[in-house]
N, C-alpha and C positions, 0 to 999 in steps of 0.2 A: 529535565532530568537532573539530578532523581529525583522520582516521585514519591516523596515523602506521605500525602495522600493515599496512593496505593498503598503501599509499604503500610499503613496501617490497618487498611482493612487483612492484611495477613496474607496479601496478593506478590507474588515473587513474578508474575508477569508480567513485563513490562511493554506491550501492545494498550494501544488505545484505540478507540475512545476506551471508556468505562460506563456500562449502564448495570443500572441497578433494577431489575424485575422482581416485585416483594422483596426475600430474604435471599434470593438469588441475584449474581454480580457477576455481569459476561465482561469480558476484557480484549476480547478477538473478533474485528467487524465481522468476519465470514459469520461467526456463531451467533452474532447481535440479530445479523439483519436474517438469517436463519429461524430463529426462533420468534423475533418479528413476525416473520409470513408465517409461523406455527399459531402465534396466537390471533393473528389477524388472516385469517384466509384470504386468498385473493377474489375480490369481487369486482365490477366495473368502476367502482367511486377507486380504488388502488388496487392493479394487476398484478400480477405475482412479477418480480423479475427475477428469479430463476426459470433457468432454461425451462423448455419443456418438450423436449426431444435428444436423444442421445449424443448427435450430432453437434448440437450447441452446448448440452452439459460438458463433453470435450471440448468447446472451445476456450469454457469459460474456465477448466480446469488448467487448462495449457498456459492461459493467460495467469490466471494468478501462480502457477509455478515461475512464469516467466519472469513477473513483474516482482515479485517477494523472492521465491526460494531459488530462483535463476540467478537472479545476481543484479537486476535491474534497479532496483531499490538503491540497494547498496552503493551502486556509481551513482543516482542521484544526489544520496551522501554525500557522496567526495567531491560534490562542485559545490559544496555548501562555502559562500567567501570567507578568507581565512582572515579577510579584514572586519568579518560580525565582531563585537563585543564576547561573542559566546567563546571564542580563541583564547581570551584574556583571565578565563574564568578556569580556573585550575578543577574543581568539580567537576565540570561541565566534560571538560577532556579525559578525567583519569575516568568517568561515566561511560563514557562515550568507548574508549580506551576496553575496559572492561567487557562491555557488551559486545564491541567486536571483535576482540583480540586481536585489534592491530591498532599501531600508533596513529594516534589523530595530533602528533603534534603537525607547528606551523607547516616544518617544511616538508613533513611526509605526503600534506595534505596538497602542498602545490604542485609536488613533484609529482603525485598522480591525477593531478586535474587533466590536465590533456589527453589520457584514456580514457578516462570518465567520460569528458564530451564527447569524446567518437562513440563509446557505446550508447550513451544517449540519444544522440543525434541519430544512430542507428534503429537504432530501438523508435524513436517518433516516423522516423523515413516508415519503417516497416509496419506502423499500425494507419497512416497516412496511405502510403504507395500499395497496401497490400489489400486491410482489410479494409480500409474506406476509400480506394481508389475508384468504386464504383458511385459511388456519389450518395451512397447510404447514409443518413446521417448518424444510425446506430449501429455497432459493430455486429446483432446478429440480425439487421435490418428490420428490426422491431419498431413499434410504433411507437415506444418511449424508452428512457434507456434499462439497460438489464443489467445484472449479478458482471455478463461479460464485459459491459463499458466501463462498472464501478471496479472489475481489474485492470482494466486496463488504463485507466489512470490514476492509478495508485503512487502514480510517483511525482504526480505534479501540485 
């Protein structure tokens, strides 16, 4: 950041990846891999992994609230080491600064690392201990992973 690349094609969205489909330009994984399964049906050679019952379409929606617009994300953020290079790079922070409107200087960023780890640490307990404590290795016990496990590790 910043993305000067985006920023030219006339993109003020700052989500990534970036895929280009023709003259069309998605910018938001949910809508990439969305539109993916639109042009690419699901067939046995690659399964659809969105849900396909109510039940797991809720899981999958709770998880990516959880993980992005919860607040989960964000404390992965703030364990970012404040001894990266990226620290030193004045862009990089008033960027960063901007986008979240809170200070990413050095020491805002240490003084909140130790709630960041407890919510993290929390947050892996409870997808660990809760959804995969049965020994499933996919979050909706699906036979490859889905739409749910690619929220659900969104932050690593």
């Amino acid at each position: 950041m910043p993305r000067p690349d985006v920023k030219a094609l006339g993109v003020e969205y700052r989500r990534i990846p970036v895929v280009a489909i023709g003259k069309d330009i998605y910018t938001d994984t949910r809508l990439i891999l969305s539109k993916l399964e639109a042009i690419y049906p699901a067939s046995d050679v690659h399964p659809s992994i969105s849900a396909s019952t109510s039940e797991n379409r809720a899981m999958e929606k709770l998880l990516e609230y959880w993980m992005v617009d919860g607040g989960i994300f964000t404390r992965a953020t703030q364990l970012i080491p404040t001894s990266m290079p990226l620290f030193k790079d004045p862009k990089f922070t008033k960027d960063r600064q901007q986008y979240s409107g809170s200070s990413w200087s050095k020491d805002k960023m240490e003084a909140i690392r130790p709630e960041a780890l407890v919510e993290i640490k929390g947050a892996f307990a409870f997808l660990e201990e809760s959804l995969l404590a049965d020994g499933r290795e996919w979050i909706l016990n699906t036979r490859s992973p889905s739409l749910a496990d690619i929220e659900g590790i969104r932050i690593s």
